[in-house]
C-alpha positions, 0 to 999 in steps of 0.5 A: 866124317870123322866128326860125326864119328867124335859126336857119335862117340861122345854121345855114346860115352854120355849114356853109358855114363849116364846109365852107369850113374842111374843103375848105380843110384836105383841100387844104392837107394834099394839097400837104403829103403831095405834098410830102413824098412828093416829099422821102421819094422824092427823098432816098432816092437818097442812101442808095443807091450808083451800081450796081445793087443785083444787081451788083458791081465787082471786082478782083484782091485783090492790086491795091492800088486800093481805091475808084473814083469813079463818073467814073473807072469810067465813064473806065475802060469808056470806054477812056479810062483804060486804066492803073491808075497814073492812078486810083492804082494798080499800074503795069498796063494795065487789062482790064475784064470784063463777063458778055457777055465771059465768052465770050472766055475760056471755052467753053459747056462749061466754062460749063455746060449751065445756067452752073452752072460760071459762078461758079467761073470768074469767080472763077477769072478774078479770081483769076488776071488782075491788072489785072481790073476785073469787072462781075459779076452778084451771082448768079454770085459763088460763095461762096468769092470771092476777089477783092476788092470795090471800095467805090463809095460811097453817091450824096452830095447834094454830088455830085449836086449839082455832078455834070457828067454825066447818065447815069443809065442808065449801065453798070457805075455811073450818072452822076448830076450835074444841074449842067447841068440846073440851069444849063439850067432857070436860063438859059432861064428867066432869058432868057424872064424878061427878054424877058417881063417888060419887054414884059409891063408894058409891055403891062398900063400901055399897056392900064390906062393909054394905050388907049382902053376900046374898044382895051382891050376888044378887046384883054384877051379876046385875050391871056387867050385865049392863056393857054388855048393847050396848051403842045404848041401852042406847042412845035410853033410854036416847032419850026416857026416859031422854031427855023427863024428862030433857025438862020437869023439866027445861022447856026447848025447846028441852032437847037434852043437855049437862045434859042428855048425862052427865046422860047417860054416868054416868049411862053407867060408874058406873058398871065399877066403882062400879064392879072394886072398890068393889074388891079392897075394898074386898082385905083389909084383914079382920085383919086391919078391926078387928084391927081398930074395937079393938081400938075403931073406928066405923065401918064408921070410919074403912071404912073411915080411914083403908078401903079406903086409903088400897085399893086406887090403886084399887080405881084409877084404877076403877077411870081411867076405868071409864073415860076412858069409858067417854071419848070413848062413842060415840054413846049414847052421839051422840044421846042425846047431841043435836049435836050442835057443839058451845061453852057451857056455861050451862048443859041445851044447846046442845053440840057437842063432839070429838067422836060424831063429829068422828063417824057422819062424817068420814063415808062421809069424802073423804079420804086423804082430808081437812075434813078427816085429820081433823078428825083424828087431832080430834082423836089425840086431845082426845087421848092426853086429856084422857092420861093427865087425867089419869096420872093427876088421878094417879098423885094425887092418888099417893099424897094421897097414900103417904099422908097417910103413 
């Protein structure tokens, strides 16, 4: 009997373990093939150009402009360059065409009836006007065009990268820079991890090591309650209640800014941060405590000096869950920050970040196009900022820890 009670057991123990190593690597590789669905998506940006695939730029064959930059279209559509001396050519006030205008210069006969004579005029408007910029339909280039294709260029990561406008829907060619929905994600963030922070473990050691068990009992189901607010719930408090209080205080115009998403998110953070640290602070045994208290230290300084450096792998860990929560927050900052997609340079602007940019307009975005893989490109970006976060967080967590051994 007892034999086949040890069989049974072993057998037992064989498939828990063997479940445990089959969840544990379906898991594992689910988050590799998100993530490499998420790079293959992403990268695919840069072998595409800023247009449309079914559109062309043109000009006169004549003109000796070869190339643009995307922000020198873009300044060229917008009548902000109007001679193409400034972009590098012949001395001519630029005129700019797209098929809506074909109406200004042709009747619905020459057109035709079914725009079969359109080709042919097109071409014949490239032909005989020299300062021509044309936006033009890959479908209506007849086959003996003659004018003479701008080369645009492929999206590069450099300026994608470093890009200042976001314009991804833009005509004739998108304006792909992130630059200020890097900075935007990066600034409210750095604000809600210093205001969360310092209050966070501030709160977990006055619950581990000040408050009385009763205070403490009453006091961690309250904050872990919090963390099961929805984000949209703390959105409509910060539109409601902080975005008011923020307009007020600065005397600003409108107080959708940097300051309240950073408010916001502190808010939304600390229950992780305080819930996770006061744990780890609780499971410094209470000897090292009575020890220090023996030879002499206050009770700040057995916090400071025992407390504290025992239990910073815990510390970290709540550190990094935290901005992890920063970096990942879509909803509430989406509906504070003011979404305006420029560089910051106060907390009292409105700011655009990476997962607000995300969630607003992917939803509108045609799949596999120009705007679509730039969101994804969007995604890889944050996913790459907050793995350096936190290995900078571990990297400096673990110089400490080494520091006071």
């Amino acid at each position: 009997m007892k034999r086949r009670r040890s069989l049974f057991s072993r057998l037992f123990e064989k498939i828990i373990e063997g479940t445990l190593t089959i969840s544990s690597t379906v898991t594992s590789l689910t988050v590799l093939l998100i993530i490499i669905f998420l790079f293959k998506e992403g990268f695919s940006l840069f072998s595409d150009k800023p247009i449309e695939n079914d559109f062309i730029l043109a000009v006169n064959k004549s003109n000796p402009t070869s190339n643009l930059k995307p922000e020198q279209i873009k300044d060229i559509f917008d009548e902000k360059i109007i001679n193409w001396k400034e972009v590098g050519g012949f001395d001519k006030e630029i005129k700019t065409f797209t098929i809506n205008d074909i109406s200004k210069y042709f009747t619905d006969a020459e057109i035709g009836e079914n725009f079969e004579f359109l080709p042919q005029k097109i071409n014949e408007l490239v032909t005989e006007e020299k300062a021509i910029i044309a936006y033009i339909p890959t479908k209506y280039l007849s086959t003996d065009f003659t004018g003479k294709k701008l080369d645009i260029g492929n999206v590069t990561l450099g300026n994608f990268i470093t890009g200042k406008q976001w314009f991804p829907t833009a005509e004739p060619v998108a304006q792909l820079g992130v630059l200020p929905l890097i900075m935007g994600t990066l600034w409210v963030c750095l604000g809600a991890i210093l205001l969360a922070l310092p209050l966070g473990l501030a709160c977990a050691i006055y619950m581990s090591e000040v408050a009385h068990i009763r205070i403490r009992n009453i006091l961690k189901p309250m904050i872990e309650l919090l963390a099961g607010i929805p984000s949209v719930v703390y959105g409509f408090f910060g539109l409601v209640i902080i975005v008011p209080l923020v307009k007020q205080m600065f005397n600003l115009s409108v107080g959708e800014t940097a300051l309240s998403g950073s408010i916001i998110l502190a808010i939304m953070v600390l229950p992780t941060i305080i819930t996770i640290a006061e744990d780890a602070l609780r499971t410094v045994p209470n000897s090292m405590r009575e020890a220090s208290l023996a030879l002499g230290a206050t009770k700040l300084q057995t916090i400071v000096r025992v407390v504290i450096p025992h239990s910073i792998l815990g510390i970290t860990a709540a550190v990094i869950l935290g901005i992890g929560r920063v970096f990942g927050e879509t909803m509430a900052v989406l509906m504070v920050t003011g979404n305006a997609a420029v560089m910051p340079h106060s907390f009292l602007q409105p700011i655009r970040t990476i997962t607000a940019t995300i969630a607003a307009e992917l939803g509108e975005a045609p799949q596999g196009g120009l705007h679509y893989k730039s969101l994804f490109a969007l995604g890889c970006i944050l996913f790459i900022i907050t793995l350096i976060t936190n290995l900078l967080v571990e990297w400096i967590s673990s110089k400490r820890r080494y520091a006071h051994k």
